[in-house]
C-alpha positions as CSV (number, residue, x, y, z in Angstrom):
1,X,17.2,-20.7,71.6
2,X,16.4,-21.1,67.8
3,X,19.1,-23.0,65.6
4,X,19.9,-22.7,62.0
5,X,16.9,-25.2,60.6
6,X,14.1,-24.0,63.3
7,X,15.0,-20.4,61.4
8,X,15.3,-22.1,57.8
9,X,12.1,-24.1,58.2
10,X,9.9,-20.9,59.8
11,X,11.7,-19.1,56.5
12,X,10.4,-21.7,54.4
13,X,6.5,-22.1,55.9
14,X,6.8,-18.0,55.3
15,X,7.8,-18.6,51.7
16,X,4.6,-21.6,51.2
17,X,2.2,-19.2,53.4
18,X,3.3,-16.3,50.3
19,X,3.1,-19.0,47.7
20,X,-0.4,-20.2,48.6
21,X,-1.4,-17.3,48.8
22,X,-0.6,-16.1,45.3
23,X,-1.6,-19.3,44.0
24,X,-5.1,-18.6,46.0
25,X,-5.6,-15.1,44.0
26,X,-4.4,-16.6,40.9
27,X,-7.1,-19.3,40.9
28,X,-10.0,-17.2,41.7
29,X,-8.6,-14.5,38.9
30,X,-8.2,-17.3,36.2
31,X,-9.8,-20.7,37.2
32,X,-12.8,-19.9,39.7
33,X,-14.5,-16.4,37.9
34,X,-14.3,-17.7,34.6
35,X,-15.4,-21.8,35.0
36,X,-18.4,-20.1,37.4
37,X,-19.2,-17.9,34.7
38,X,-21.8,-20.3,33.1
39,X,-24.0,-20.6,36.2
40,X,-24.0,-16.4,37.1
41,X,-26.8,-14.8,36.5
42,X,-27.0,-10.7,36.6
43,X,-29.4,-10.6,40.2
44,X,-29.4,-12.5,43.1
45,X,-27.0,-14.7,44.5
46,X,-24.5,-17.3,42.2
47,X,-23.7,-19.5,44.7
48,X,-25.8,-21.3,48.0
49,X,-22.3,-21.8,49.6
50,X,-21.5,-17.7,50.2
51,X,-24.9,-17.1,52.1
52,X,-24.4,-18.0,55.9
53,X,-27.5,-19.6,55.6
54,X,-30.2,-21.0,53.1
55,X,-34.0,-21.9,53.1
56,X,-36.0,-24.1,51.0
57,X,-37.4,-21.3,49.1
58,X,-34.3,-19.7,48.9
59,X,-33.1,-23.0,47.2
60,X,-36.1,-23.2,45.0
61,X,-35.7,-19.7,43.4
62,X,-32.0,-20.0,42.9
63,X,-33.2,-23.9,40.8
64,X,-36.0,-22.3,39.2
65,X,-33.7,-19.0,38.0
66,X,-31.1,-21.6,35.9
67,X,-31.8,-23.7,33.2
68,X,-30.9,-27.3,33.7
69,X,-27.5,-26.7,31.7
70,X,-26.4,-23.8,34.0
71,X,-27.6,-26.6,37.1
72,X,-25.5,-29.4,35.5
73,X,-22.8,-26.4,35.1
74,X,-23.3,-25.4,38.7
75,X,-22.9,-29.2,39.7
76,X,-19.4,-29.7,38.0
77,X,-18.5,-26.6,39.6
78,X,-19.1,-27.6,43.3
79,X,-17.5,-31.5,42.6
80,X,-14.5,-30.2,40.5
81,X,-13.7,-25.9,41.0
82,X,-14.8,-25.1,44.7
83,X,-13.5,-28.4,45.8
84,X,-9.9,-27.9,44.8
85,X,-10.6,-24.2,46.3
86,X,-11.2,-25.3,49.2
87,X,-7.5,-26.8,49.2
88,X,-5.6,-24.1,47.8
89,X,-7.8,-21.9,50.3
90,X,-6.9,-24.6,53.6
91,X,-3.0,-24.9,52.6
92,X,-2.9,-21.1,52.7
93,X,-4.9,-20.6,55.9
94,X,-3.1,-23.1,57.7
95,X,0.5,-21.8,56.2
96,X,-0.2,-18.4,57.7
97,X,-1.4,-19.6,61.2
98,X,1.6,-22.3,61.2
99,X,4.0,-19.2,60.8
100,X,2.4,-16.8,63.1
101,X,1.8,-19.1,66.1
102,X,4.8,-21.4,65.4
103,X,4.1,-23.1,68.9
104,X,0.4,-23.9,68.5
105,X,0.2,-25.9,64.8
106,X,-2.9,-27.2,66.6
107,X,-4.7,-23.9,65.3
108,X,-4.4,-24.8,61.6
109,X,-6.8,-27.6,62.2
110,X,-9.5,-24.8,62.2
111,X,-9.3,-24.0,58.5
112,X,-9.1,-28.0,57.6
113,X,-12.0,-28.7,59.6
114,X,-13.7,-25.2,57.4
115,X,-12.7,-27.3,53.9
116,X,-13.9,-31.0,55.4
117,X,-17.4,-28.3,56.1
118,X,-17.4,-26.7,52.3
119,X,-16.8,-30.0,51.1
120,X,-20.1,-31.7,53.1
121,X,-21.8,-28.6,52.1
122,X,-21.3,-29.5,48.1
123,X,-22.0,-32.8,48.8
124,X,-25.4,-31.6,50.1
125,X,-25.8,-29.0,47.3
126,X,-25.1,-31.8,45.1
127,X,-28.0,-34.3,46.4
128,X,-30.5,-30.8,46.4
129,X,-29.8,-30.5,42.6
130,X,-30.0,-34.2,41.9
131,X,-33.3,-34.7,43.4
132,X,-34.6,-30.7,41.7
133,X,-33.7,-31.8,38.6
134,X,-35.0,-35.5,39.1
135,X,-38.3,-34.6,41.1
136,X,-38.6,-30.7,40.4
137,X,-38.9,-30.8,44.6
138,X,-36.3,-31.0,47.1
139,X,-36.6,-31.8,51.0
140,X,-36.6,-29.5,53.7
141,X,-34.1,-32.1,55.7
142,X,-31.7,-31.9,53.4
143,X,-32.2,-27.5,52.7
144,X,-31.8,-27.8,56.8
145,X,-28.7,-29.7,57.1
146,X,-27.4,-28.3,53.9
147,X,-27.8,-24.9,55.4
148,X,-26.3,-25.9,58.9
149,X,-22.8,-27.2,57.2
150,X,-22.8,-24.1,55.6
151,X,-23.0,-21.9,58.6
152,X,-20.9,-24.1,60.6
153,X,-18.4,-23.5,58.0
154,X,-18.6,-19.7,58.1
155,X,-18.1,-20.1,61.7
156,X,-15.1,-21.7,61.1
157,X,-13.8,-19.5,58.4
158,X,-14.5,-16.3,60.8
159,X,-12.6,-18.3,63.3
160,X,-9.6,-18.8,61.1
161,X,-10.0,-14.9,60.1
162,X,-9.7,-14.3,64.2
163,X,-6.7,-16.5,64.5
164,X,-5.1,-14.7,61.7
165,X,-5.7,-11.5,62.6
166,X,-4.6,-11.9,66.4
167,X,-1.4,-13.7,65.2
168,X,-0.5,-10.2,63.1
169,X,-1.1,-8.0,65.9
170,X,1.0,-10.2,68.1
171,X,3.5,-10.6,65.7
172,X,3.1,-6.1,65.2
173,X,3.5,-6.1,68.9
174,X,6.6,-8.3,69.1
175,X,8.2,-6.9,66.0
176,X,8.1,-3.1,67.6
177,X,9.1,-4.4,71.1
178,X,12.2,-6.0,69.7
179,X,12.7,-2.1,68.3
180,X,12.7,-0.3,72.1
């Protein structure tokens, strides 16, 4: 049996879940696209952080293709931007799994544990440009574990992707079952 506030509080995680998720389009449109603009080059990738994976050389050619201004660009971008991303992506993750499986809140823990990842990952990416533009080198350690955050981190995002989708189709399937 459901009373008035279980029904007002599940209506209010719906309206959060909707909120976030406007406010994640809206950043991406307004804050992320534009601030990243000064880092983008025309070829190859923009970012280490939306490859599953990474390699020294990989690492190198994306340090040697940007001048130390689009680095130092690139830096304030992954301490400042994609770190307050990673937020307004976890709140509306974990909105949307907290109102399709209203009984396991447990599951949200997957996207917070995929922004604690991004986060290590930038830390990395951080310490990889400090020591390029320091040394002109950078360690294959630190390409390895930079590389492994980041693809424990995808893993985690397709994982919150799966939890999402299976709560839709259950919540499809319940919605037309309540119609019979």
């Amino acid at each position: 049996m459901t009373t008035t506030t279980q029904v007002s509080r599940h209506k209010n995680i719906l309206y959060f879940a909707i909120g976030s998720t406007v406010a994640f389009m809206l950043y991406i449109t307004f804050v992320l696209t534009p601030v990243g603009a000064c880092f983008n080059l025309d070829s190859g990738s923009n970012s280490l952080g939306l490859s599953f994976s990474y390699s020294k050389d990989m690492v190198l050619s994306f340090f040697e293709s940007r001048s130390q201004e689009q680095l130092q660009c690139y830096s304030q971008f992954l301490q400042i931007w994609d770190a307050i991303f990673a937020i307004i992506y976890t709140l509306m993750y974990a909105s949307w799994i907290v109102w399709l499986f209203n009984n396991k809140r447990w599951l949200a823990l997957i996207p917070v544990l995929g922004m604690v990842s991004d986060w290590s990952e930038n830390y990395i990416e951080l310490i990889m440009i400090k020591t390029y533009s320091n040394a002109g080198a950078i360690n294959e350690s630190i390409v390895s574990l930079g590389s492994g955050i980041n693809s424990f981190k995808w893993l985690l995002s397709s994982l919150t992707y799966l939890i999402i989708l299976l709560g839709i189709i259950i919540a499809i399937k319940n919605f037309f079952a309540k119609t019979r």
